[in-house]
C-alpha positions as CSV (number, residue, x, y, z in Angstrom):
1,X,-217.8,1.4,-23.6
2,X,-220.1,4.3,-24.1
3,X,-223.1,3.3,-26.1
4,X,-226.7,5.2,-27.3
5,X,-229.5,3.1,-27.7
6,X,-231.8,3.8,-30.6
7,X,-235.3,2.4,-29.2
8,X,-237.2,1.9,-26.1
9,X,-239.1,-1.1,-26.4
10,X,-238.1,-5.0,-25.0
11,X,-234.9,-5.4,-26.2
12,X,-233.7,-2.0,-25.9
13,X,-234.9,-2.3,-22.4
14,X,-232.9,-5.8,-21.3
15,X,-230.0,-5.3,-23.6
16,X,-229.4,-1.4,-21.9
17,X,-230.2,-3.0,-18.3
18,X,-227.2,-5.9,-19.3
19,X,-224.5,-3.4,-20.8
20,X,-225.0,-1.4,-17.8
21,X,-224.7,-4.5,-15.1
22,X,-221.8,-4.8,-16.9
23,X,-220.2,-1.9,-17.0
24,X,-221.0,0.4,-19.8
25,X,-222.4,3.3,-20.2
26,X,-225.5,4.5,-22.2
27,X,-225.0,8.0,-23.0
28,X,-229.2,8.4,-24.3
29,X,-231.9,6.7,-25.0
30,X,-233.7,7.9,-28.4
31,X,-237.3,6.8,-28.7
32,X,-240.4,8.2,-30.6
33,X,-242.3,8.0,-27.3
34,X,-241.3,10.9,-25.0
35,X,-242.8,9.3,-22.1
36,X,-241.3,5.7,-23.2
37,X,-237.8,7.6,-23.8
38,X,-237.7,9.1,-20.6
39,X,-238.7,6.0,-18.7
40,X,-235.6,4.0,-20.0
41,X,-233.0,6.8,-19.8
42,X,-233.9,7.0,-16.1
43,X,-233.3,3.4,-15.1
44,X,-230.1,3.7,-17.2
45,X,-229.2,7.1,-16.3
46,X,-228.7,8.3,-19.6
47,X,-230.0,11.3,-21.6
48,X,-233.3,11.0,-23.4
49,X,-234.1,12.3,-26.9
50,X,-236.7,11.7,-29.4
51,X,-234.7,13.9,-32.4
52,X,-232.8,11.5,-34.0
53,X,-230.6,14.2,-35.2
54,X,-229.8,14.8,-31.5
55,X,-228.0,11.4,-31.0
56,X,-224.3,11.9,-29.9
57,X,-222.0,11.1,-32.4
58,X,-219.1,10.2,-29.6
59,X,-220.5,6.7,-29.0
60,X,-218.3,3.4,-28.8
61,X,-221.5,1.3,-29.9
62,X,-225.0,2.3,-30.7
63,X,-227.5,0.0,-30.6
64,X,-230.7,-0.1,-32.8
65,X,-233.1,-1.8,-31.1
66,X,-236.4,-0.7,-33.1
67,X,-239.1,-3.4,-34.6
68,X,-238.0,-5.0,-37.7
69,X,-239.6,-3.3,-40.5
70,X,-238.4,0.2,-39.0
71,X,-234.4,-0.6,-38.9
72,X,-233.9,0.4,-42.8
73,X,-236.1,3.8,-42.0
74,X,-234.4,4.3,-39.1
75,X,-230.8,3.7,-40.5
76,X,-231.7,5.7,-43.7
77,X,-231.7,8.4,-40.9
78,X,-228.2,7.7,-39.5
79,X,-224.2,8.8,-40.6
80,X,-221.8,7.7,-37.9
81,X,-219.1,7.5,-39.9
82,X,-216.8,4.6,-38.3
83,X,-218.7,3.8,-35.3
84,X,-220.2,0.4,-34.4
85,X,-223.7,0.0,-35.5
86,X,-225.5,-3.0,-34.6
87,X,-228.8,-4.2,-34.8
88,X,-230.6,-7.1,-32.6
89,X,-233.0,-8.7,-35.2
90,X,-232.8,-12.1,-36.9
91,X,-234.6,-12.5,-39.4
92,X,-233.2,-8.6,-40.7
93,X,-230.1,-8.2,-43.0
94,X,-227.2,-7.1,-41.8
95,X,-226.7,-4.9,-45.1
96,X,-230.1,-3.3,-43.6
97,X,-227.3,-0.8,-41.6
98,X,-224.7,-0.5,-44.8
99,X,-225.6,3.5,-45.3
100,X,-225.0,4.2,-42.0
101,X,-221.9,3.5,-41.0
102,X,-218.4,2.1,-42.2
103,X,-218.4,-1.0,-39.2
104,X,-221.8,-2.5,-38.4
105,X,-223.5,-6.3,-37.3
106,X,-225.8,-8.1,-35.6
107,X,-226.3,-9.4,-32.1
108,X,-229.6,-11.5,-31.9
109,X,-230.3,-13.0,-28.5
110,X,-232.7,-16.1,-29.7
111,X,-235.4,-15.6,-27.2
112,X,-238.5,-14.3,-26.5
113,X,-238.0,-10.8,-24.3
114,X,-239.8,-9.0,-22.2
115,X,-239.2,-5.6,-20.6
116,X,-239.2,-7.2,-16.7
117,X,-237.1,-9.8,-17.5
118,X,-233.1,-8.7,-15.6
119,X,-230.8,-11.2,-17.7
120,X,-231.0,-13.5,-21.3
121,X,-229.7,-16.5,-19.5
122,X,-230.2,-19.0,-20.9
123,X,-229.9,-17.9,-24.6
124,X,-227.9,-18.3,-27.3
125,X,-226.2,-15.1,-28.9
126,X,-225.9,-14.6,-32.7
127,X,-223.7,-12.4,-34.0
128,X,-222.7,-10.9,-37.3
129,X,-220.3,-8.2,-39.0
130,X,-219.2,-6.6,-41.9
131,X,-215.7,-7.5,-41.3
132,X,-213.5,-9.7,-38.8
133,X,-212.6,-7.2,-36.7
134,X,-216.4,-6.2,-36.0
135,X,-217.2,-9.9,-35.5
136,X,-214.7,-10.0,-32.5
137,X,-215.9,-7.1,-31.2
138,X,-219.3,-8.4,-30.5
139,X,-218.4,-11.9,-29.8
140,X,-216.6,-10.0,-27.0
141,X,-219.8,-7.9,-26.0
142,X,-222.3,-10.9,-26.2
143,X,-219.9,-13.2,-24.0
144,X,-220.6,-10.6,-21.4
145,X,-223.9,-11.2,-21.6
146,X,-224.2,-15.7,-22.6
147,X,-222.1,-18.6,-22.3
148,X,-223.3,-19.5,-25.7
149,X,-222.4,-16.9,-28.4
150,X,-222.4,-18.1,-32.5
151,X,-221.5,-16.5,-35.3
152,X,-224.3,-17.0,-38.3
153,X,-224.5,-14.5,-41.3
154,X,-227.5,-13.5,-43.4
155,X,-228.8,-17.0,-44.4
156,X,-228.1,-19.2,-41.1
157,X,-230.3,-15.9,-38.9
158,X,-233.1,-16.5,-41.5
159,X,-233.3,-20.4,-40.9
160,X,-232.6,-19.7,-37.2
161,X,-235.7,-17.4,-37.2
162,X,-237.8,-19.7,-38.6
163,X,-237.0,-22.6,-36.4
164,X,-237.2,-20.4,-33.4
165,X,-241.0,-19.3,-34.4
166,X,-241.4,-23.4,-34.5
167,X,-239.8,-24.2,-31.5
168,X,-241.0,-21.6,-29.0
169,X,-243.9,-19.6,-30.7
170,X,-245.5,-22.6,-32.2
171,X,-245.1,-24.6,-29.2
172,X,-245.6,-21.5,-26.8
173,X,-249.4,-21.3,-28.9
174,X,-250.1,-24.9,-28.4
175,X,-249.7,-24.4,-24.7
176,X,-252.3,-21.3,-25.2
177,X,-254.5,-23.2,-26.7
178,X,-254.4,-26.2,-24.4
179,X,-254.7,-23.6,-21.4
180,X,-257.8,-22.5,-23.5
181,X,-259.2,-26.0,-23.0
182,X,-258.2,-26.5,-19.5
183,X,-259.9,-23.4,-17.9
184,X,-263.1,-24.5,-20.2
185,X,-262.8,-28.1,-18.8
186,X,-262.0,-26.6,-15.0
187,X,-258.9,-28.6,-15.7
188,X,-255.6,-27.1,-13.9
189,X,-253.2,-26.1,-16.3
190,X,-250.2,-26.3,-14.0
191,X,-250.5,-30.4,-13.6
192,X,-249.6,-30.1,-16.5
193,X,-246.2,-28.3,-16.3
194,X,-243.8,-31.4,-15.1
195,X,-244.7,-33.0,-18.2
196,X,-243.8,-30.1,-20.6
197,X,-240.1,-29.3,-17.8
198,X,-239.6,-33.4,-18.6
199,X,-240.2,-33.3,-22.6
200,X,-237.8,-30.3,-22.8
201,X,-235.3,-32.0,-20.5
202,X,-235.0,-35.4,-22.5
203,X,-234.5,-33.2,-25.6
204,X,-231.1,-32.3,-23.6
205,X,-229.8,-36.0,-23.9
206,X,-232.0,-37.4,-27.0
207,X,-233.2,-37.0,-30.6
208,X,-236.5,-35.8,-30.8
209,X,-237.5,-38.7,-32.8
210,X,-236.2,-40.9,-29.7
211,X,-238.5,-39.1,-27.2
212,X,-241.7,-39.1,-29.4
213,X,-245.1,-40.8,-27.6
214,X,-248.2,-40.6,-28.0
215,X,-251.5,-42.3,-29.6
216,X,-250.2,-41.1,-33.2
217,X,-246.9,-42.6,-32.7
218,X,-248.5,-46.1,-31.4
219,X,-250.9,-46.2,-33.8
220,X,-254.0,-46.0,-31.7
221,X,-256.8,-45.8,-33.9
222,X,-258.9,-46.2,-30.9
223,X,-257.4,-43.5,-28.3
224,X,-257.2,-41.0,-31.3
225,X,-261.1,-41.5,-32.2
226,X,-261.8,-40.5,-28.3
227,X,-259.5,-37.3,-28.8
228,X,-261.2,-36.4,-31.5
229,X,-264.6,-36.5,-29.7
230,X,-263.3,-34.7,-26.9
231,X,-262.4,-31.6,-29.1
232,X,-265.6,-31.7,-30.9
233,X,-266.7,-28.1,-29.6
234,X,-263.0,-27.0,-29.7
235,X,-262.8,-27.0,-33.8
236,X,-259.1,-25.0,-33.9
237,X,-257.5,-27.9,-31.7
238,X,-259.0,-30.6,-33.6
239,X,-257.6,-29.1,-36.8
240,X,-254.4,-28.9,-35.2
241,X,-254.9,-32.0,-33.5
242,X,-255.7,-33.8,-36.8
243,X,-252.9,-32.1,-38.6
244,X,-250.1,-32.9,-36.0
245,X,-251.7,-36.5,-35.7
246,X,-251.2,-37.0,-39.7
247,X,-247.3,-35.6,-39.8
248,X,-246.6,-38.2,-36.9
249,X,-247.8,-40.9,-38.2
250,X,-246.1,-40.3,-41.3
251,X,-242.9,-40.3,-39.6
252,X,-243.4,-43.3,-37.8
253,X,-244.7,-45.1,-41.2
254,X,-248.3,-45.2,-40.1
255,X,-249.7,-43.1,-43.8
256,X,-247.2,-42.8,-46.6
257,X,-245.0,-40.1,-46.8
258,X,-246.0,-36.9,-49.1
């Protein structure tokens, strides 16, 4: 498949590194960065342009892979006629790429990416389409690239989104913040790593619910007043602290529910 990749960031970065590990081609690399352009299409070998007028129209597959609120701009921009014309965003549309072409979708890789990183797995693969046909296509394209491919339209990607911004951002900023705390402490934050691997790993086999511990879950008036102390100079945990503290123990039928 011969495919031009409209961006130069992240995900254009990985996704162009994967299609080419698998076999496809990227004819160019647009970008409104010269310098970022240029450093893509040469790991890629493609062309690189920063004219979006100059894009070839002879593509299989092109890919925008610009931030989220540019992919209307940037499709305002675009005819290709019948070509494929995807986008890799989920909480975006997928009407977002309607004036630009006659056969467009989504493929949203659920995970946070970075330009170093060589392959997606593990991730799960959205996809999208404006008609059955296109659907298959990319199921197709995003096998090459995940065991785990999905189809989810305009509504499921939005939910999605969200729960993926309180699975991985939320939790990625609690371990931020309790890195914060270690380094003030002199505490090694990497003791603290099996912990988080063993959490995750239970999840694999077990409700959430089932796997919950803690002071908040026990009850622990006592052990929860010595937290509190603790982040006395920290005030940002110990809103956190107090807010996660209440929701658990409303679960667990410590406080009345809301």
């Amino acid at each position: 498949m011969q495919v031009v990749i409209i961006g130069s960031g992240n995900v254009a970065t990985v996704l162009g590194r994967l299609m080419v590990s698998n076999g496809h081609q990227i004819l160019q690399v647009w970008g409104r960065n010269a310098l970022h352009a240029a450093t893509l299409a040469a790991e890629l070998n493609a062309e690189a342009i920063t004219d979006i007028n100059a894009i070839n129209t002879e593509a299989d597959l092109y890919l925008l892979a610009v931030t989220d609120s540019a992919l209307a701009e940037m499709a305002s921009q675009l005819w290709l006629g019948d070509k494929l014309l995807v986008h890799a965003a989920g909480s975006v549309s997928l009407s977002v790429l309607k004036p630009a072409s006659t056969r467009y979708g989504v493929l949203w890789p659920m995970k946070m990416i970075r330009k170093q990183m060589q392959t997606l797995t593990p991730v799960t693969i959205f996809i999208d389409g404006n008609t059955e046909e296109v659907m298959k296509e990319l199921e197709a394209l995003a096998a090459e690239f995940s065991d785990t491919v999905s189809r989810a339209n305009d509504e499921a990607r939005a939910k999605m989104h969200l729960l993926a911004a309180i699975t991985s951002n939320f939790t990625n900023h609690l371990y931020h913040l309790a890195n914060h705390y270690c380094e003030a402490e002199n505490i090694p934050f990497h003791l603290f790593l099996p912990l988080i691997e063993d959490t995750v790993s239970q999840l694999r086999v077990s409700h959430p619910r089932e796997v919950q511990a803690g002071p908040a879950f026990r009850n622990d008036s006592a052990t929860l007043e010595r937290h509190r102390k603790l982040l006395a100079q920290y005030p940002d945990i110990l809103k956190i602290y107090d807010a996660m503290t209440a929701s658990i123990r409303r679960e667990f039928g410590w406080e009345p529910q809301n």
